[in-house]
Each structure stands twice: as structure tokens, then as C-alpha cells.
C-alpha positions in Angstrom: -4.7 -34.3 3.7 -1.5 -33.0 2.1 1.8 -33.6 3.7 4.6 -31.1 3.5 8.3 -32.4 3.7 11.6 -30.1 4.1 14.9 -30.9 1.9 18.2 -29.7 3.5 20.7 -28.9 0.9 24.5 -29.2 2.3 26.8 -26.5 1.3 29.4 -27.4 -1.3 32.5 -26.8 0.4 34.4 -23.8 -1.3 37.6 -25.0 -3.6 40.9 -23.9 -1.8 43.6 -22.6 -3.7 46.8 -24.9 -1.5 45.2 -27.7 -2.7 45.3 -27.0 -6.5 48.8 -25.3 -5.5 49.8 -28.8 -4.0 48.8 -31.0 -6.9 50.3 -28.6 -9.5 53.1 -28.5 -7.5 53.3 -33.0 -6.8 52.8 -33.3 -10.4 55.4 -31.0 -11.3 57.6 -33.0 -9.0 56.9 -36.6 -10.8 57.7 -35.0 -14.3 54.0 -35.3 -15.6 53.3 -32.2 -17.6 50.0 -33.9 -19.3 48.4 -33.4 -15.6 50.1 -30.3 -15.7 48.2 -28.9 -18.3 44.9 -29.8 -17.3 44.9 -27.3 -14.1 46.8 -24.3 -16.5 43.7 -21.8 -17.2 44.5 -21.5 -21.2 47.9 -23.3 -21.3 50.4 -22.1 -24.4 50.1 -24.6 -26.8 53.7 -25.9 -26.2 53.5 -25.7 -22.9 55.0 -29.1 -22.5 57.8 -29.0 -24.6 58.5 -25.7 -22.6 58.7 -27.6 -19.3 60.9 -29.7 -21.1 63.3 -27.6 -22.3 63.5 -25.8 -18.9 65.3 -29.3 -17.7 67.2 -30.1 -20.3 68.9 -26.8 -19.9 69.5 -27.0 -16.6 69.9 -31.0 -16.6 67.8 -31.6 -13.6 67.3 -34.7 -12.7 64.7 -34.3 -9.9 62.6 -31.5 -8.5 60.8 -31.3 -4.9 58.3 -28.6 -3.8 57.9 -27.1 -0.4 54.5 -25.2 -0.2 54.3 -21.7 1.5 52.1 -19.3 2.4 48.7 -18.7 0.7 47.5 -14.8 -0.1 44.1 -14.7 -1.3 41.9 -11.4 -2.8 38.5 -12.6 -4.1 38.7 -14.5 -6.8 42.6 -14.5 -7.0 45.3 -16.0 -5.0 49.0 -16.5 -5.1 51.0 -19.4 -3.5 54.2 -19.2 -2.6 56.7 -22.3 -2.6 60.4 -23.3 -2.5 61.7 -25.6 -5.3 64.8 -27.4 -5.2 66.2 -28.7 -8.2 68.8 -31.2 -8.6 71.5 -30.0 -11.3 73.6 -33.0 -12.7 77.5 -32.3 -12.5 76.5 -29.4 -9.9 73.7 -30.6 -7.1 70.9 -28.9 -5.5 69.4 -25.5 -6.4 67.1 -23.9 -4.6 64.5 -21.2 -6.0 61.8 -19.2 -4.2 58.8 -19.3 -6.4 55.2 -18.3 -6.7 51.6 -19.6 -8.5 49.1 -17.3 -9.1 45.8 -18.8 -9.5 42.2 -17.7 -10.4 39.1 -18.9 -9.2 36.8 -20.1 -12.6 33.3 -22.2 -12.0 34.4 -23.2 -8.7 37.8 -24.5 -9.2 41.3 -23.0 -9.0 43.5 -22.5 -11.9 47.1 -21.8 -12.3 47.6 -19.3 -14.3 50.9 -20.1 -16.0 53.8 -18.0 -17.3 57.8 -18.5 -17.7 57.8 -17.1 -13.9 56.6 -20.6 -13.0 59.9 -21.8 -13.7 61.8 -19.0 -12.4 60.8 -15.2 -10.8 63.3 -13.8 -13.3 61.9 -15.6 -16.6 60.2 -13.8 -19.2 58.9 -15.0 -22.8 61.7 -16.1 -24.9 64.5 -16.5 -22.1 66.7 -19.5 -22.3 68.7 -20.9 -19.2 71.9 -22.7 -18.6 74.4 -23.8 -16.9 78.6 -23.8 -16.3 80.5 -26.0 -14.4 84.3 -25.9 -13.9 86.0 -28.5 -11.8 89.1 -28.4 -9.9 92.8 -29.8 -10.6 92.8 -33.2 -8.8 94.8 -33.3 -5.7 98.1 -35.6 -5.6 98.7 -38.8 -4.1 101.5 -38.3 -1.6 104.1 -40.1 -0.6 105.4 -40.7 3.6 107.4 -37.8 3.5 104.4 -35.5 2.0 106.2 -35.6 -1.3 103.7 -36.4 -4.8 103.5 -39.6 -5.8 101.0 -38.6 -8.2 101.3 -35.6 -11.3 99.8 -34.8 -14.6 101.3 -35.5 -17.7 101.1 -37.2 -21.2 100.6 -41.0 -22.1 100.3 -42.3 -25.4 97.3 -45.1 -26.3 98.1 -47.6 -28.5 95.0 -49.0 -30.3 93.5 -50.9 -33.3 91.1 -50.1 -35.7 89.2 -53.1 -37.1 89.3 -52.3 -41.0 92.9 -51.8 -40.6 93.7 -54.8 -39.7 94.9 -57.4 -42.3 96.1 -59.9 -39.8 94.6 -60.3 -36.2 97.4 -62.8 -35.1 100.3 -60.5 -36.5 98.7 -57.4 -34.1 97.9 -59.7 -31.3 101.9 -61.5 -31.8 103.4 -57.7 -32.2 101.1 -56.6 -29.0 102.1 -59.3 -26.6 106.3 -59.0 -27.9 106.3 -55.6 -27.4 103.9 -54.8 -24.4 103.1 -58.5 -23.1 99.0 -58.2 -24.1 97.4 -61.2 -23.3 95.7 -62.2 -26.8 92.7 -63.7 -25.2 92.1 -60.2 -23.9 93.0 -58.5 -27.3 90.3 -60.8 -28.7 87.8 -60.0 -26.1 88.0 -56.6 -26.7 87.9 -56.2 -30.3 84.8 -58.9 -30.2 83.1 -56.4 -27.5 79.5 -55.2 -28.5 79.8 -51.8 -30.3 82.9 -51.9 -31.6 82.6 -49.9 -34.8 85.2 -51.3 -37.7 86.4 -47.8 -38.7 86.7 -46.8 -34.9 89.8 -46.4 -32.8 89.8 -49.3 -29.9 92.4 -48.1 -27.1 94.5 -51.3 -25.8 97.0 -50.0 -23.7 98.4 -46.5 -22.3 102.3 -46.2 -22.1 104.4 -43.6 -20.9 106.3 -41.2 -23.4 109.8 -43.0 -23.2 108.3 -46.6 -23.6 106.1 -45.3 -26.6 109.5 -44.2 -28.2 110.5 -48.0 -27.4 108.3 -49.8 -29.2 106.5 -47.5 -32.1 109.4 -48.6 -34.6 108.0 -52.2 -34.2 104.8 -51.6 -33.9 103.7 -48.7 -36.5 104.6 -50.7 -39.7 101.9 -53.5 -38.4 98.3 -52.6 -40.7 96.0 -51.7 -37.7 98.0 -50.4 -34.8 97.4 -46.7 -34.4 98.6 -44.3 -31.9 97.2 -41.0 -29.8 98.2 -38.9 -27.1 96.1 -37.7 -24.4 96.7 -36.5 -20.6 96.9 -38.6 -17.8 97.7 -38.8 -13.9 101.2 -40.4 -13.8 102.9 -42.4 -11.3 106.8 -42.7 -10.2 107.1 -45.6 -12.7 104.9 -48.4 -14.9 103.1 -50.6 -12.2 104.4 -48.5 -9.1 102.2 -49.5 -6.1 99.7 -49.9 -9.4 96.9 -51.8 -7.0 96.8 -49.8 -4.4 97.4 -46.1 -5.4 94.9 -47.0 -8.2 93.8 -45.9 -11.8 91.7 -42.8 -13.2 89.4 -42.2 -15.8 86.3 -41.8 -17.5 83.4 -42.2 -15.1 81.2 -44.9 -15.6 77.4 -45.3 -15.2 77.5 -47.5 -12.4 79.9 -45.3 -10.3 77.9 -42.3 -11.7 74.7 -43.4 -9.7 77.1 -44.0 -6.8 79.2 -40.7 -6.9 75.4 -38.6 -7.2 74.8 -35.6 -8.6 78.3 -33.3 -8.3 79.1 -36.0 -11.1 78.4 -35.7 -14.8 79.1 -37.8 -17.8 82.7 -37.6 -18.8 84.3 -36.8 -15.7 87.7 -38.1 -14.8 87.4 -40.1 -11.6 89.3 -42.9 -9.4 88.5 -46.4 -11.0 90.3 -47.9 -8.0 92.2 -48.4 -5.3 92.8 -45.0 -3.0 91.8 -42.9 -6.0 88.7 -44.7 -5.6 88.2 -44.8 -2.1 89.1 -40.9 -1.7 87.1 -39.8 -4.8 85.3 -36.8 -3.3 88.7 -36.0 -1.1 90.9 -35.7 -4.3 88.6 -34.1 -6.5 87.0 -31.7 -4.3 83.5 -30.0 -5.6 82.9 -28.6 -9.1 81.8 -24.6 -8.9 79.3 -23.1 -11.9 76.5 -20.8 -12.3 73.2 -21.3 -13.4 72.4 -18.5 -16.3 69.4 -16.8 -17.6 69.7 -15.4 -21.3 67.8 -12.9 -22.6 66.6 -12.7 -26.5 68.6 -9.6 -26.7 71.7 -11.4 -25.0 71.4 -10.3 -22.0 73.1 -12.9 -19.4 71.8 -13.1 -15.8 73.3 -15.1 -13.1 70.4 -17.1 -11.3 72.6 -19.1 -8.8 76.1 -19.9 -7.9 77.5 -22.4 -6.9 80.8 -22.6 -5.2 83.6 -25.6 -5.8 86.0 -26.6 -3.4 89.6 -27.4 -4.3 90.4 -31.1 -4.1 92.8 -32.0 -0.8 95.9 -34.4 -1.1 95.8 -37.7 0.2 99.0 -38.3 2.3 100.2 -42.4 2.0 103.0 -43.7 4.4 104.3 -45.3 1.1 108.1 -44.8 0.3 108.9 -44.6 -3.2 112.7 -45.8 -2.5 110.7 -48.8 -0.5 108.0 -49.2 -3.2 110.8 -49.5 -5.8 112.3 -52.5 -4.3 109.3 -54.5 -4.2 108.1 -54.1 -7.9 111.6 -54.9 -8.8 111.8 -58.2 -6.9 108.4 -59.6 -8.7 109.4 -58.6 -11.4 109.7 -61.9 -14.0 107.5 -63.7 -11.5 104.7 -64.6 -13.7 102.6 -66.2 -11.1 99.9 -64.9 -8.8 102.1 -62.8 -6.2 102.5 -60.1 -3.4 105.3 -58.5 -1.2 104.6 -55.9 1.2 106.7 -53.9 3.4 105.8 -52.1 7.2 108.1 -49.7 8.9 108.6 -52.1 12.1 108.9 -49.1 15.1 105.0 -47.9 13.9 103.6 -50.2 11.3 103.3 -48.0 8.8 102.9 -49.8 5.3 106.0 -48.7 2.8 105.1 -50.8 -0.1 102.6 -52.5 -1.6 102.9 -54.8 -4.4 100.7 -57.2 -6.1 100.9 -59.3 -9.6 99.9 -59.8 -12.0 98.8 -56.0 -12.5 96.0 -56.7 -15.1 94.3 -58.8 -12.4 92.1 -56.4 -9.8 92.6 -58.3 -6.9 94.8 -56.4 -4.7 96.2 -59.9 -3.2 98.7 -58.5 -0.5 96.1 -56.7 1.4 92.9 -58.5 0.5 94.1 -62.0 -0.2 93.7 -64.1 2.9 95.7 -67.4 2.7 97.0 -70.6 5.5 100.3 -68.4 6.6 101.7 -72.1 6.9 105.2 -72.2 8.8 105.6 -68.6 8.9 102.5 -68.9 11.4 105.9 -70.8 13.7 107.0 -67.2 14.5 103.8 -67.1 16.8 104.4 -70.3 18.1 107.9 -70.2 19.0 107.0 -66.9 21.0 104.2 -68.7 22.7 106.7 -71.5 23.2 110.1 -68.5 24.6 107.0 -67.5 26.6 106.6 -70.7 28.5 110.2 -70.7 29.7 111.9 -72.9 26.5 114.9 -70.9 25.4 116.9 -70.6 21.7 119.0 -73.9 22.9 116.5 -75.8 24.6 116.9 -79.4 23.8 113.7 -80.5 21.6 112.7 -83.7 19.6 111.8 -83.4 16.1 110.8 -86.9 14.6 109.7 -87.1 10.7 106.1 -88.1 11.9 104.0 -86.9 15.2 100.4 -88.0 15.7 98.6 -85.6 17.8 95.0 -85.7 18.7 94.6 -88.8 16.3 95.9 -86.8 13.3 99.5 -87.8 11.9 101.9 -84.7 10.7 105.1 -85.0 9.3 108.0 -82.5 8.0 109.0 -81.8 4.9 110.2 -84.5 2.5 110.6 -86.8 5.1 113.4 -84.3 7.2 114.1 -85.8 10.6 117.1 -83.6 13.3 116.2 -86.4 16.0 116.9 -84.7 19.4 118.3 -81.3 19.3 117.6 -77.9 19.7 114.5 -74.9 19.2 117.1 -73.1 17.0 117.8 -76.0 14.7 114.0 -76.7 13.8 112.8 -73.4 13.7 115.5 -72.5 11.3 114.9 -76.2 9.8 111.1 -75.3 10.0 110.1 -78.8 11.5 106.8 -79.2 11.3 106.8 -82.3 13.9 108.7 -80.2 16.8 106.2 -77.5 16.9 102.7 -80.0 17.3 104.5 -81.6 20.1 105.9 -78.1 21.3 102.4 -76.8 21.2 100.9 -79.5 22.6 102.6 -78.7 25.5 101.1 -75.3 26.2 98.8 -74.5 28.4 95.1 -75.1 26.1 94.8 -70.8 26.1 98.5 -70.2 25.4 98.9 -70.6 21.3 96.0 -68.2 20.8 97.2 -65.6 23.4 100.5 -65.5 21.5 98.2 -64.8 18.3 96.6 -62.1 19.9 100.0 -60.6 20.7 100.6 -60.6 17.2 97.1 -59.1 15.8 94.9 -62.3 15.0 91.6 -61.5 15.4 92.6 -57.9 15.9 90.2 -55.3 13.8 92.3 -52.3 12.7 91.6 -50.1 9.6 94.2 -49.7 7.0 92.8 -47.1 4.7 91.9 -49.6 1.8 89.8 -53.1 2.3 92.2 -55.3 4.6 90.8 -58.5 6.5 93.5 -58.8 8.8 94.3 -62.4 10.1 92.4 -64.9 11.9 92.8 -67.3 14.7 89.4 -69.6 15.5 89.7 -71.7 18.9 91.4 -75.0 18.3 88.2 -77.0 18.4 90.5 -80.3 19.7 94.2 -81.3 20.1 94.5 -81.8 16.1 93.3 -78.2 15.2 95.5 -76.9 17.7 98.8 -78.6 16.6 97.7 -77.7 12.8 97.3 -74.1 13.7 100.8 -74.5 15.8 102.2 -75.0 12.1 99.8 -72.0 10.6 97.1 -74.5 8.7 93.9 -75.3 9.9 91.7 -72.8 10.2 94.7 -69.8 10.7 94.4 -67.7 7.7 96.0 -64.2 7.3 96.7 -61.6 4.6 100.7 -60.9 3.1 100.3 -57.6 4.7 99.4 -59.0 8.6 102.3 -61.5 8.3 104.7 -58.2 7.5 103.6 -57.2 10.5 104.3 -60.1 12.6 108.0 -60.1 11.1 107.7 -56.4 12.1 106.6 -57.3 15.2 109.3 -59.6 16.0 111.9 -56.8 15.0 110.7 -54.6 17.5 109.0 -56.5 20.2 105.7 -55.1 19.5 103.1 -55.7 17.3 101.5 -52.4 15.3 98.0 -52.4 13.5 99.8 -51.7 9.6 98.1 -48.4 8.3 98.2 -47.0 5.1 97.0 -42.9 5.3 99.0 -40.9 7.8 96.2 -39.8 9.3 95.2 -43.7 10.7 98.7 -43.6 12.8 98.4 -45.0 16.5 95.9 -47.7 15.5 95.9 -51.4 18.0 99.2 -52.7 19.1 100.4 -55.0 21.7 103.6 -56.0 23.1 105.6 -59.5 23.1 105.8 -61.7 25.8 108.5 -60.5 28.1 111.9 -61.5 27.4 111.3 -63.4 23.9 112.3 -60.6 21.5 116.0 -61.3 21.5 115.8 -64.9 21.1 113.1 -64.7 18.7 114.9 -62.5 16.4 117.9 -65.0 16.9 115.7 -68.2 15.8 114.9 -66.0 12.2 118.5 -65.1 11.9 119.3 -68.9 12.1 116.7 -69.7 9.6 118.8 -67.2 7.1 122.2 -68.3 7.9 121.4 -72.0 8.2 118.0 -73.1 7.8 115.8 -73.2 5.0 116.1 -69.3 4.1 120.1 -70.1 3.2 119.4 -68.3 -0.7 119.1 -65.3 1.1 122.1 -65.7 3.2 124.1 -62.8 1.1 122.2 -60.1 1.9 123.9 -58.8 5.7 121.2 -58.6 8.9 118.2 -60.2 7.1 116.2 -62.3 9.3 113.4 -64.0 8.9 110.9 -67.5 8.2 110.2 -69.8 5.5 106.4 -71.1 4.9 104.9 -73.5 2.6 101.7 -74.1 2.8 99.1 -76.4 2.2 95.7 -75.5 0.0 92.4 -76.8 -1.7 92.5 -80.1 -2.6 94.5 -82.9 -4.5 97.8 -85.3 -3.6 99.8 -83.9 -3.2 97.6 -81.0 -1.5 99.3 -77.6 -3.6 101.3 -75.4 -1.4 101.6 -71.4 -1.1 104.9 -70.2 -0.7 106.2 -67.6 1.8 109.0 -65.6 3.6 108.5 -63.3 6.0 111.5 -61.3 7.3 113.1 -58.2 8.2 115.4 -56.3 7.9 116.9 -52.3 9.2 113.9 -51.7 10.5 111.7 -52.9 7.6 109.2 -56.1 8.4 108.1 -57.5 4.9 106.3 -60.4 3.8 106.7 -62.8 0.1 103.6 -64.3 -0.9 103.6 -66.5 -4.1 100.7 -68.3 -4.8 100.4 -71.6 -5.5 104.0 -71.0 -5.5 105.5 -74.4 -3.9 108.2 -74.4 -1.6 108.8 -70.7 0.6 112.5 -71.6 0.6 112.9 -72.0 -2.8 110.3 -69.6 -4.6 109.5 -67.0 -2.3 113.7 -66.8 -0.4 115.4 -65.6 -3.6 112.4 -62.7 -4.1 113.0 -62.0 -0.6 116.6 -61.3 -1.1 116.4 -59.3 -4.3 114.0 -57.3 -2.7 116.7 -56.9 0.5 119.2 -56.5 -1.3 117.6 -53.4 -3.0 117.5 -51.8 -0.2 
């Protein structure tokens, strides 16, 4: 008996051409020409190197593939798709393309020529690209003026086989232009530094250069070039906050993306920085095609955008003062300066300038007994008056904790005026302990802490936790504790008590109108008396020469030791400007930070 059996043979499904299309087209995107090659029907034999070339010349640093529509005759088929390319120094590009395959032993090939790369490429063409980016816009100043312009600086640098004596540079370095040696030495000991190679130290202006070349070209080693830069008003003017320029680096490269290329100029910091793509607009260029015969063909534009200003509130006549008044203070300081109707900063000042840290608008320090300005409001606001009789003891205990006034001061019984102007520490616990629990941190509020508000650069603002028991409270009543603000909040609570109301500082026009709150009814007058007092007879009498000023001592207490290290403050103001003095680790407010204070007054 013979059985018979039956075999059913499924179909191998037929190859489809978007599917080769899509895996040319993926590999493409990831860069790997190897895979490339294997699905080219007879590849040239640099066919590689000729992917390669195609993005060096254009610099593109990534590629993605949108596939189209699929046309198929027989054995044939072409496959649309939409490449974008992503240009350095110039951004995307976008180019309507097309494979054509061919069917071979069941599976698609591409069938590759230079149209691959572009519709408009032939054998032999070369592409390129030009960029040209726009004049950087200017800083300007409150009244819309520049603050900001280009001109010439010259560098003075070293080069290492010059040199015959590394202290006699670094002593002629630090005479002349006050170079720290430490940082001399840390550069010149960088990696890479090349011994026959020119190592810039420091840019100066024309008129300083002229200064100090006839002391410092004779020295073996110290060379000199000029180059162009973005100048300021003056050396160190608002230096922190209107920020530096200059080469971009590869970190801020992979920030900024691909409109950026190596060597471009940039903001390094502060609001060059932060208003990068503002200032400098958008580069325009083309990318080119060029025949063998030199023939040039424009493949794609792309259009730049002029850079726009950046208006500040900053005044330079304001600005001015401030650097002048820390000027010789050689440690760690800040003065800034509000216009007290709006809140509008004027000046911004920070030392020293080779340090980053922009300390009078991110530095957040104890205000100490400039905080007292708050508490006396709180304090007018509960019905005491300028001549209310008060105690003020040389020790209180309050809530278990013991706090006494400065160097042992003690008024006895007498008056709000006398130890606010007196700043005495033991009046304003007990004062504050007789508020109602919610009262101090009202009067805060009034005055901005815990109060978001944007500036225009990084600013914290100023803080004021809940008093967690009777201690904390009387601590924060005297602006330690947990209180902490920046020098530019505490300019505007001297603002605030010039005008009666408290403004949100700003420093872009644009950010006008931010958060503000008024005083407590009836306390302006009588708190603007109390600050007088503290000029004309209290602890702030170094400043008494300069007419109208106004103002409140601090000195306060930080980290660790005995005694504990103090900060020292002034706040104050003055024709309608609210400022605050901030020397760190400084010492006593009356004695450091008064006379900066006045100079800075008085300059006005």
C-alpha cells in the first residue's frame, strides 16, 4: 500500500523597498557608513571617505531622516525623504531628498550617487559653508544710554623662555597691576603651557597700558598685544554684574547649541551671560555647492538676526560712587544702591573683582542690627512712638537664652530713639517680646522677607523662618537667628523706609512693577526719624558730615569661635537713594562699613 503526502510551501514574502529605504536611511543617521556600504549595489570605492567629507564641509554634527513616499516600476523604485542636518555655528538645514533602488536576487539596493547627499550634487562637487555674525548689542544704562562699546585693550602676558626671574615678573606684576602671585604661578604651571608661547595675564585699557609699560617692558618675559574688546565706563565698573566676554568655551558651547561655533565671542558672565542669545542675536550664512569648473551654487540660506540691547536701571553717575567707596577695601565686600520711589537697582558693586561671586546680590548673610529697622516698625506699629520711654539693660534673658549689647553698653531707662540710634541689642528682645507672637514676621513681610521677586540676575532675596520659641524670636528681633538676607534686599528695606513702601529691587527695565507692600500706617515719619538719630548721634556718627543721610548700623554674628566673628553693615539713605554696606567678616558696622557709607554719600 503506498501512501501519498502533500508539502505546502509558504510564499516568501516579496522585499519592500521602504524598508531598505529606512535602514539606509537609520544608518545614515547614526554615522555608520561600513553598514552603509553593504546595501550600496556597487559602492565607489571611497565611498566612505566621500560621506565623510560631505560633513566635514558642512560641519554637521547630526542628521535625522523623515521617510516619504514610495514610487515603484518593476524592478525599480525611488524613495523620497526629508533630511535635516544640523550645521555647527548655523543650526538646522533641511533638504528634500531621494533613493533610488533596484531590485537584485530578491533584495533592494540603493543605488548610490553624489544626489544622495544633495539633488544638486554631481561627481566632483564640493560643498561649504559661510557664516557671518552680527555686531553685539550694548548694555544700557537707566536712561537707555550704552554702558557697553567696542574698543581696544592691550594684554599683558609672559612667555616662559623669556623669563629670567619668575619672582622679579610676579613682584613687577602685582606693583603695577596688583596680580596675585599665587595666581601668576597657577597659571604659568597650567597644563599646556608651551615655553615659547604667549600666556595672557591681564587686559588693561589704552591709558593704563601707557601707565605702566615703562616699568614693566624692561622686565625679560613681559610682552604686550593689542586686541579688541567690549569696554565698560571704567576698570571694575559694575564688573560683577554687567559681566565679561570672550572666547567661548566647550562647556558653554554644548550649552549655547548649534548657532555656536568654536571661537565665538560670548558672555562669560553676569548679564552678558544671562542674555547671551538676546545680545548677540543669530549668525546668517549660506550653505554652497562648488562646481569643478567654479561654479558656486547657493543650496540654503540662512537668515541672522541683529542682536537687541539689553536696557539695565543702572546709573553710571550712581555706579561710580559705589566702586569709589570700596575702593582700598581689601576685604570681601558689597554696596548696592535702589532708587527708593520704584526699587530700581542703580549700582551694583562687589570685591574683590577677581573673585566670581557676585556677593551683593547672591551673598545671603545674618542682616544683624540692621534687621532693627523691621523691628522698630513692628514695634511704631503697636502704638510705641520715637520717645516712648523704653529699658535697655546690658543683659536680657528671654526664653532662657541671655543677650547683651555691645561691649557691655547700658542707657538704663530712656527712650526708642536713644537705642535704636544706640542699636541696643537688649531693648529690642524685650521690645519684641512684647508683640503679639505674629507681629515681628508681619513687619518682615512688609519689608519683602520671604517675598519671591525676580531681579534679572540670580538674587535669593531674604528670609524670615517662624520663630520656633521666645529665643529665636528675640534673636531674629536683632536680625540673627535664622533671618538671613542679601546686601541688595537690605537696600531695599532702607529704601523702603525712605518711601513708606517696600519695592521688589529689579535690575532690566523691563521687570518694573514687580511685589511691593506698604508700611504700617503712620510709622514712616518716625522711622525715618529713629535712622536720622542713628547718623547724628548714635553709632553711624562717622557719617554725620554728609547732610540728610539716614540710616542703621549692624554687626553681626557668624560661624563659629569666641568671640563669634561679626559681618559689618550700614544700611541708609539718602535723596531718594536706599543703599546698603556689606563687609564681610568686617567687624563692627559703625566702624568699618559707616565711613564707606559716607564716602559713597558723599559722592553723590
Amino acid at each position: 500500500m503506498l501512501l501519498a503526502s502533500c508539502v505546502t510551501v509558504k510564499a516568501r514574502p516579496e522585499a519592500d523597498p521602504l524598508d531598505e529605504a529606512q535602514a539606509y536611511l537609520r544608518a545614515w543617521a547614526e554615522g555608520d557608513f561600513a553598514v552603509l556600504r553593504r546595501s550600496v549595489d556597487a559602492p565607489p570605492a571611497n565611498f566612505e571617505a566621500r560621506h565623510q567629507r560631505f560633513r566635514d564641509e558642512l560641519r554637521i554634527l547630526s542628521s535625522r531622516f523623515e521617510p516619504g513616499r514610495v514610487e515603484r516600476e518593476g524592478e525599480s523604485a525611488v524613495v523620497t525623504f526629508r533630511a535635516l542636518h544640523v550645521l555647527r555655528g548655523l543650526g538646522e538645514w533641511q533638504v528634500d531628498g531621494a533613493l533610488r533602488l533596484v531590485l537584485r536576487e530578491g533584495r533592494w539596493w540603493v543605488r548610490w550617487s553624489p544626489a544622495v547627499l544633495h539633488p544638486s550634487a554631481r561627481e566632483g562637487d564640493h560643498f561649504s559653508l559661510t557664516r557671518t555674525r552680527p555686531r553685539r548689542a550694548a548694555l544700557l544704562d537707566g536712561q537707555g544710554r550704552p554702558l557697553t562699546e567696542e574698543g581696544e585693550v592691550i594684554t599683558i602676558g609672559v612667555e616662559l623662555r623669556r623669563i629670567q626671574k619668575r619672582a622679579t615678573v610676579a613682584s613687577a606684576l602685582q606693583t603695577r597691576l596688583g596680580v596675585d602671585p599665587a595666581r601668576l604661578e597657577k597659571v604659568l604651571n597650567a597644563p599646556g603651557v608651551a615655553p615659547g608661547h604667549f600666556v595672557p595675564i591681564i587686559d588693561v585699557r589704552p591709558e593704563r597700558y601707557q601707565q605702566v609699560r615703562p616699568a614693566l617692558a624692561p622686565v625679560p618675559g613681559i610682552f604686550f598685544r593689542r586686541k579688541s574688546a567690549r569696554l565698560v565706563p571704567a576698570d571694575g565698573f559694575a564688573a560683577h554684574t554687567l559681566g565679561r566676554v570672550g572666547e567661548v568655551t566647550a562647556e558653554l558651547l554644548a550649552q549655547l547649541g548649534p548657532t555656536y561655533q568654536r571661537g565665538d565671542i560670548v558672555g562669560l558672565s553676569g548679564l552678558e551671560r544671562a542674555y547671551e542669545r538676546q545680545l548677540a542675536g543669530r549668525p546668517s550664512g549660506e550653505v554652497r555647492l562648488t562646481r569643478p569648473s567654479g561654479e558656486v551654487r547657493v543650496l540654503g540660506r540662512f537668515e541672522g538676526a541683529p542682536g537687541m540691547p539689553l536696557r539695565t536701571t543702572l546709573l553710571p553717575r550712581v555706579q561710580s560712587a559705589a566702586d569709589l567707596a570700596l575702593e582700598g577695601v581689601t576685604q570681601p565686600a558689597a554696596l548696592v544702591a535702589v532708587d527708593t520711589r520704584t526699587g530700581a537697582i542703580l549700582a551694583v558693586a562687589s570685591r574683590p573683582l577677581e573673585e566670581p561671586l557676585n556677593r551683593a546680590l547672591t551673598g545671603r548673610y545674618p542682616p544683624g542690627s540692621t534687621f532693627k529697622v523691621v523691628t522698630a516698625e513692628a514695634l511704631l506699629a503697636g502704638g510705641m512712638g520715637v520717645e516712648t520711654a523704653v529699658s535697655c539693660p546690658a543683659g536680657a534673658t528671654v526664653g532662657g537664652k541671655l543677650f547683651r549689647n555691645f561691649e557691655g553698653e547700658a542707657f538704663g531707662t530712656t527712650r526708642l530713639r536713644v537705642v535704636f540710634a544706640h542699636s541696643c541689642n537688649t531693648a529690642f528682645v524685650m521690645g519684641a517680646a512684647g508683640l503679639a507672637a505674629d507681629a515681628l514676621g508681619a513687619a518682615a513681610h512688609r519689608f519683602g522677607f520671604g517675598v519671591e521677586y525676580g531681579v534679572g540676575l540670580p538674587s535669593p532675596g531674604a528670609s524670615f523662618p517662624g520663630p520656633r520659641d521666645d529665643a529665636e524670636r528675640a534673636a531674629a528681633a536683632i536680625g540673627q537667628g535664622r533671618v538671613l538676607a542679601t546686601p541688595l534686599h537690605m537696600a531695599s528695606v532702607a529704601a523702603a523706609a525712605s518711601s513708606g513702601k517696600w519695592h521688589a529691587p529689579y535690575l532690566l527695565a523691563d521687570l518694573y512693577d514687580g511685589p511691593s507692600a506698604s508700611l504700617a500706617a503712620g510709622t514712616r515719619g518716625s522711622l525715618q526719624a529713629l535712622m536720622r538719630a542713628v547718623v547724628t548721634e548714635g553709632s553711624g556718627r562717622a557719617a554725620s558730615g554728609v547732610a540728610g543721610l539716614a540710616g542703621k548700623t549692624g554687626t553681626a554674628e557668624f560661624g563659629t569661635g569666641t568671640p563669634l566673628p561679626t559681618h559689618a553693615w550700614f544700611i541708609g539713605f539718602r535723596d531718594g537713594i536706599g543703599f546698603a554696606v556689606l563687609v564681610e567678616g568686617g567687624g563692627v558696622g559703625g566702624r568699618v562699613a559707616v565711613p564707606i557709607a559716607a564716602k559713597f554719600a558723599a559722592a553723590l
